[in-house]
N, C-alpha and C positions, 0 to 999 in steps of 0.2 A: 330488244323486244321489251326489257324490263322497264327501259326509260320511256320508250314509246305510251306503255302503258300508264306510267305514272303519270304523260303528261297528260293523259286524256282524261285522267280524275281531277288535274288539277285544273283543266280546260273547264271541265264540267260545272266543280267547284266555284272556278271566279264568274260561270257564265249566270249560275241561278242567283251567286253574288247580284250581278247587273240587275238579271231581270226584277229582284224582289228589292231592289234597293228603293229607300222609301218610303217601304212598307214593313217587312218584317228582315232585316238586318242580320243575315246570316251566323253575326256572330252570336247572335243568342240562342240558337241552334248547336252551334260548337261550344258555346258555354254548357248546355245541358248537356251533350253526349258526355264532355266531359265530367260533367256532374254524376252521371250514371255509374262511372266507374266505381262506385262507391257500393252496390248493390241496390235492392228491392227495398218496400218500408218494412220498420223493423216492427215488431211483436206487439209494440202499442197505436198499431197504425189508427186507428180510429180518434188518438188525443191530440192535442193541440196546446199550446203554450202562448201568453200572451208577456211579453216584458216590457212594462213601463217604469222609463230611465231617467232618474230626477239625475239630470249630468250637471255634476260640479259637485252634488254629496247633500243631500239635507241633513239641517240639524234636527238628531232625535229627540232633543228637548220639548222642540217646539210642535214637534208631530205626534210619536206613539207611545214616550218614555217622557213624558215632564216629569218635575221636579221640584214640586210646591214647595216642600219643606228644604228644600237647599239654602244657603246662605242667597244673598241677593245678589253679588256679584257672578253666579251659575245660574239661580233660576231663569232671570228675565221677568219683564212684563207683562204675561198673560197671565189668565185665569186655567183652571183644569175644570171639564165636564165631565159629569156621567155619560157612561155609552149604556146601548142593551146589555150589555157583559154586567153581572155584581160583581162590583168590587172593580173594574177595569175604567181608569180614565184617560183619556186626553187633552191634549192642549183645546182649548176652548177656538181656536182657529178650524178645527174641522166638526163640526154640527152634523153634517148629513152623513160623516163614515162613521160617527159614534151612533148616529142613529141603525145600524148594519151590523155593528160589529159581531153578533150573531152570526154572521154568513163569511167569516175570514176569520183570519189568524193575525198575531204580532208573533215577528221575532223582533225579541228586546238584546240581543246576545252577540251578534255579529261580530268579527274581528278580524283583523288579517295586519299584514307588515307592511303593505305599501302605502307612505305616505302622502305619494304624490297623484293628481287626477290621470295620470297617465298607468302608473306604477297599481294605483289600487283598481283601477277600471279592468287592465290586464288581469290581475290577480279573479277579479267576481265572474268574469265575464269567460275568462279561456283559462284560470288554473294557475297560470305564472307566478312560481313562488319567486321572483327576481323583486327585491323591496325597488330596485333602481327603475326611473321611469326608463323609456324604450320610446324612440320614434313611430315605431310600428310593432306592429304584434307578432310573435316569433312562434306563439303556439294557436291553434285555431279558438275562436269562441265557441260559446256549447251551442248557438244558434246553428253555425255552420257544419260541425260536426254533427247535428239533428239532419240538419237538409241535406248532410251526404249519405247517412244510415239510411232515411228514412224515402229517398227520389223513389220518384213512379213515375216514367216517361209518355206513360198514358191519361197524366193531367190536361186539364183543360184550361190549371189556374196552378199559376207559381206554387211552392210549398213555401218559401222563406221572404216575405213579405218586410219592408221595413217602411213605416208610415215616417214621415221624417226619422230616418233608421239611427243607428247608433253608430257614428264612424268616428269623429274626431274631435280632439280637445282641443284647439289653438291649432298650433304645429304636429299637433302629436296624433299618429291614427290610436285607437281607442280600443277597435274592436275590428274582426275582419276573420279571415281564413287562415292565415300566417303560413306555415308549410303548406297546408291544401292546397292554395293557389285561387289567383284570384278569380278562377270561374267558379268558386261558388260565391260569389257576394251575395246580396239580395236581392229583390224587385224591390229600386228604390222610386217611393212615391213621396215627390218633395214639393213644397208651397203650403198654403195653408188653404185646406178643406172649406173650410167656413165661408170663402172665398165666392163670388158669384163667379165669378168667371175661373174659377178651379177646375183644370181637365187630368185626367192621370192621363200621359202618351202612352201609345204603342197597346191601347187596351180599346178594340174594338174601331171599326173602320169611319163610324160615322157619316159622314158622305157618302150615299151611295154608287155614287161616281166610283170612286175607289176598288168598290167588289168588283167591278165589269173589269177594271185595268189588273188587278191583280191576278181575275180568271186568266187573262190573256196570257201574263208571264206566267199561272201556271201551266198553261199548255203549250206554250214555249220549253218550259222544263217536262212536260213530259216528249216531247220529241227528242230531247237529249236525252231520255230516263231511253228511248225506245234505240238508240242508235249505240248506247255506252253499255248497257243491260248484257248482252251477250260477252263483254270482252273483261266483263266484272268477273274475276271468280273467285275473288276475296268477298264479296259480299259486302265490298264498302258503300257501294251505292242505297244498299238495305237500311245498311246504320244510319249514312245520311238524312234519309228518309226521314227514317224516326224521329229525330230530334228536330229537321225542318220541320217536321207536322205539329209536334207541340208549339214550337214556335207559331205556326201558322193558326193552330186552335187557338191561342191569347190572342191573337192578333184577332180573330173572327166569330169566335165565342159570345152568343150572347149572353150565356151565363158568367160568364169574366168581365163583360161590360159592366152586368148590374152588378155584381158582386164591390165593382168600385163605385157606387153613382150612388151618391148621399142622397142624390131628388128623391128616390126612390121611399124614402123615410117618411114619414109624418113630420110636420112640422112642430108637434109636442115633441115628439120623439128628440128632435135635434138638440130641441128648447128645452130639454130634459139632459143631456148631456153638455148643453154650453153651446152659445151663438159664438165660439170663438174655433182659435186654432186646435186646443188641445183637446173642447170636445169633442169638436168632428173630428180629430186625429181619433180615438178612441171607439168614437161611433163606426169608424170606418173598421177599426180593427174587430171590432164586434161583427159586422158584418161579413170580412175578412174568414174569420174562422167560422163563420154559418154558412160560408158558402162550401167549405172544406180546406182554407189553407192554413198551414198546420206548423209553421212558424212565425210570429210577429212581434216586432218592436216598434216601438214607440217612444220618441224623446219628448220631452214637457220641458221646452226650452223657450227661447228668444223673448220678444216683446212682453211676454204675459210674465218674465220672471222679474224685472226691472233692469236696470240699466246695462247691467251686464248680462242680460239673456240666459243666467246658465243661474245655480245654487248657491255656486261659489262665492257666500257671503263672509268673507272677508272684509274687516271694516273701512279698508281703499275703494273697494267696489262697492258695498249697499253700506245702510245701514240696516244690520240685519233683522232688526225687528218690522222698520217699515217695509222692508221686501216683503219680508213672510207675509206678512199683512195681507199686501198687496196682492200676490199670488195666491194665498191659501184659498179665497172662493173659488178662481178656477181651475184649481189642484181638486180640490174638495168634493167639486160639483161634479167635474170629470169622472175622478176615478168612483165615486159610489153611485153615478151613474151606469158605469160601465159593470159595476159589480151587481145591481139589483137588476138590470137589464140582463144577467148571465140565466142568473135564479129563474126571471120569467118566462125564457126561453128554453130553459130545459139544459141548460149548456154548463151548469155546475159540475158537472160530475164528468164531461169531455174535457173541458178545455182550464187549464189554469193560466190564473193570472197573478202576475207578481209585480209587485211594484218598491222597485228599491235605488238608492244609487250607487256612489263607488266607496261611501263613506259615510261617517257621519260629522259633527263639529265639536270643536274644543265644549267643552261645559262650563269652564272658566271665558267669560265676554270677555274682549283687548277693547280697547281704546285706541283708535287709529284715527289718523286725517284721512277725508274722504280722496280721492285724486281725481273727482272728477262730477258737477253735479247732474241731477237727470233723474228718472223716476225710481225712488226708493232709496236716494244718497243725496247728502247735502252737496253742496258748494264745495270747489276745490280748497280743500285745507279746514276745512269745518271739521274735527272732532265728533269721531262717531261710535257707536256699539258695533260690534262684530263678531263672528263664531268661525273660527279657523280648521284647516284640516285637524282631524282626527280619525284615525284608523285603529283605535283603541276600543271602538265602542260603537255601533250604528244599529239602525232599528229597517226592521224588512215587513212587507205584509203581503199573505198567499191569499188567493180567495179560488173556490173553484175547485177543480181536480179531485172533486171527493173527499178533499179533507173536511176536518172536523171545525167549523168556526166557532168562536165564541171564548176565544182561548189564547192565553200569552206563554209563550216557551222562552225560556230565558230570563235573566234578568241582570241590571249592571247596578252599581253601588250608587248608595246615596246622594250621589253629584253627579253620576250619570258619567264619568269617567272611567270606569273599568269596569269588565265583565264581570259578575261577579256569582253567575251561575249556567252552566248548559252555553258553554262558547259554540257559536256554530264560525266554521271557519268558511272562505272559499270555496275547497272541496267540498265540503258539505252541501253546503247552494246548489251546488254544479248536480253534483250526485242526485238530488231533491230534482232537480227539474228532468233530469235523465230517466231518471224510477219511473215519473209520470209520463213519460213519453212513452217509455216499455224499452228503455235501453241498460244494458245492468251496466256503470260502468266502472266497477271493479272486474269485467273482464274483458267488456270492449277495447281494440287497438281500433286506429288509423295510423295509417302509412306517414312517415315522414318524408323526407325530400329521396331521401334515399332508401326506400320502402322498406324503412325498419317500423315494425309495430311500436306505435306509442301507445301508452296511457291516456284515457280521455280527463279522467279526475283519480287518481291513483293511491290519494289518500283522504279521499271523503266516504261520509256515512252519510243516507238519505237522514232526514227528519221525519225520523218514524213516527214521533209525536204527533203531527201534523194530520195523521191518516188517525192514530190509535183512539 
C-alpha cells in the first residue's frame, strides 16, 4: 500500500514535470521548497543588500587610500583629488565618487590571511578562516545564508538575485552555498544588459501564445491535483503546490517582468549609469531591490577591465596603471551612479550597498614581462608596472543602510602596506552586512551537512562606526 502510494506522488510529480516543461522547469519549484526549509524572513525583512565585486582585488592605492607622499616606486602615477569629505582624498581616477563622498563610507583597514583569489574571496564572502585556496567553498556565503534566514514562499520575485552573479575564479568556485547545498544558488541573470537584444529567461511569458498552452497543462495538473488529492494524507501535494506556484508567479508576473526590463528606464537614466555592461548591470540591480529583492550581486568584470577581464593587475596580465585608466570611468560612473540614484529614491536607508573585492595590491609596483598584448598590456615580453596580491591591506566602501557618509574608518601606514589602525577583518564584513539585514550573527546557526549548528561569522563585530 505504502509503495502504491509513493508511486502515485511520484507519477504526479514527473507528469506536471511533462506538462510544464518548457515553461517553468519543475526543478525550480524543488529548489524553493527546499530553500524554505530554512524558515520565514528574518527581523530586518524590509532591507536589502546590494554587493558589487571588483573580482581579482583592486588596488587601494589607486582607488580610496592613495599615497602621494610615498616614495615613487609605491605611489604610481596619478594625481590625488579633493572629494566633498575635508580633508578626504582620492586618486584623481574617480571624479564623480569624490563628488558624493558625503553619501558613503571608506574602509581603509581591511585584512585577512588569504593570499590567493580563491582563498581571500572564501574568506570576505563565507568566513573561511583556511589561508589555502579551495576548489569550491566548504562553508556557505553570507548571500546564501541571507536568502535561507530570510525565504518567503509567497514572493512573486527571487530574493537572491545575481546580475552577472559571483561564482568563480578560473577553476576555482568563489562563492556558492557550500554545506547548504546547491539549491539555494541565485537567480543567475547573465549577458550584458546594455545589450539590444539582452532578454533575462524564465522571467515572464512574452508570447502570448504561451499563456493559452500553459493554461492548458495547468488544467491538465488540476485533474491530477483532483484524482491524487484524496489519497494524499501527508499533505505533499499542499507543499508541492506552494513552491510550483512561486515558480509559476516568476514565470507570469508582471511585476517580475518589469522588475527586469531596463526599457522600462529613461534613457538619461541608463545614460546616467553607463551605455555599457556594468552600468546596466547596476541599473538593473537598482531596480532589482525597488521592486522588493533583497539580495544582489554584481561582478564588474570582463571586456570593460582589459585584457584579462577581471582586477588581477599583475604585471603578466595589464599594465596596471593603463588598466585602471582604462576601467576607472566605467567603475566610476557606474557605482556613483548607482549611489546618487539610491539617495533620490528614497532607498538609502533600506537598502546597502557595498562595493569591495577579495583584496587589495602590493603597494610596492614589480616590473614584470607582459605575457600577452591586448587592451591595457603591452606586447608579449615588453616590460611592464604591476600591483600584486595583497591581503595585508585593502580598501571597502558602504553607502546606504543608514549609515553615516562622509567618513573614513581605519587607516594603513604610509605606503599603504599595513594596517595601521581599526583592522576590520572578514568576520567583521560578514557581521556588517548581517546587522543591516536584521540578522545577529553572533547567535544565528545553520545546519551543516550533518545538521549540527554552525556559526554564520563567529568571530566578527558589525562596524558600528559606520551607523554612529
Amino acid at each position: 500500500m505504502q509503495r502504491s502510494k509513493d508511486l502515485r506522488h511520484s507519477n504526479r510529480r514527473e507528469a506536471l514535470c511533462a506538462g510544464l516543461g518548457g515553461f517553468a522547469s519543475l526543478s525550480y519549484p524543488g529548489l524553493l521548497r527546499l530553500r524554505a526549509e530554512g524558515g520565514g524572513p528574518g527581523e530586518g525583512a524590509n532591507t536589502a543588500v546590494i554587493l558589487v565585486w571588483l573580482r581579482g582585488g583592486a588596488s587601494h592605492l589607486e582607488t580610496w587610500d592613495p599615497k602621494p607622499d610615498a616614495p615613487a616606486e609605491y605611489r604610481g602615477p596619478f594625481k590625488t583629488i579633493d572629494t566633498r569629505t575635508p580633508g578626504l582624498r582620492f586618486c584623481e581616477l574617480l571624479p564623480r565618487q569624490a563628488a558624493l563622498s558625503d553619501k558613503f563610507a571608506i574602509i581603509r583597514s581591511l585584512a585577512h590571511t588569504g593570499p590567493g583569489h580563491p582563498s581571500g574571496s572564501l574568506q570576505m564572502l563565507g568566513g573561511d578562516k583556511d589561508p589555502n585556496d579551495k576548489l569550491k567553498p566548504v562553508f556557505p556565503d553570507f548571500m546564501t545564508v541571507a536568502h535561507r534566514l530570510r525565504f518567503d514562499p509567497h514572493r512573486d520575485l527571487p530574493n537572491y538575485v545575481g546580475v552577472n552573479p559571483v561564482v568563480r575564479y578560473d577553476n576555482f568556485t568563489i562563492a556558492g552555498p557550500g554545506f547548504l547545498g546547491e539549491s539555494y544558488q541565485p537567480f543567475a541573470v547573465l549577458g550584458d544588459p546594455s545589450s539590444p537584444t539582452f532578454k533575462v529567461p524564465n522571467i515572464g511569458l512574452g508570447d502570448p501564445s504561451r499563456q493559452g498552452m500553459l493554461d492548458q497543462r495547468l488544467g491538465l495538473q488540476k485533474q491530477f491535483d483532483s484524482i491524487n488529492r484524496a489519497v494524499d494524507r501527508a499533505g505533499l501535494l499542499d507543499t508541492l503546490d506552494q513552491f510550483q506556484g512561486q515558480a509559476l508567479r516568476l514565470l507570469t508576473s508582471k511585476r517580475a517582468s518589469e522588475a527586469f526590463d531596463l526599457t522600462r528606464e529613461s534613457p538619461k537614466t541608463r545614460e546616467r549609469y553607463g551605455l555599457n555592461a556594468w552600468g546596466q548591470q547596476l541599473l538593473m540591480a537598482r531596480r532589482l531591490v525597488e521592486a522588493g529583492v533583497e539580495i544582489v550581486t554584481s561582478t564588474l568584470d570582463g571586456p570593460l577591465c582589459g585584457r584579462v577581464a577581471n582586477w588581477d593587475d599583475h604585471a603578466v596580465n595589464h599594465h596596471v596603471f593603463d588598466a585602471l585608466k582604462y576601467r576607472a570611468p566605467f567603475f566610476d560612473q557606474a557605482v556613483s551612479a548607482l549611489i546618487e540614484d539610491m539617495f533620490q529614491r528614497g532607498l538609502d536607508k533600506r537598502v546597502l550597498v557595498v562595493v569591495t573585492g577579495e583584496f587589495g595590491r602590493t603597494p610596492k609596483i614589480s616590473h614584470v614581462a607582459s605575457s600577452g598584448g591586448g587592451v591595457a598590456s603591452g606586447a608579449a615580453g615588453v616590460v611592464q608596472p604591476g600591483r600584486d596580491h595583497w591581503q595585508h591591506a585593502g580598501s571597502m566602501l558602504f553607502a546606504g543602510g543608514g549609515i553615516h557618509g562622509g567618513q573614513v574608518i581605519g587607516a594603513t601606514d604610509k605606503r599603504g602596506e599595513f594596517v595601521a589602525q581599526r583592522k576590520v577583518g572578514p568576520h567583521d564584513f560578514l557581521a556588517t552586512i548581517y546587522r543591516h539585514l536584521g540578522i545577529d550573527s553572533s547567535t544565528v546557526t545553520v545546519p551543516d551537512l550533518t545538521g549540527r549548528p554552525t556559526a554564520i561569522a563567529p568571530d566578527g563585530k558589525p562596524i558600528l562606526e559606520l551607523w554612529s
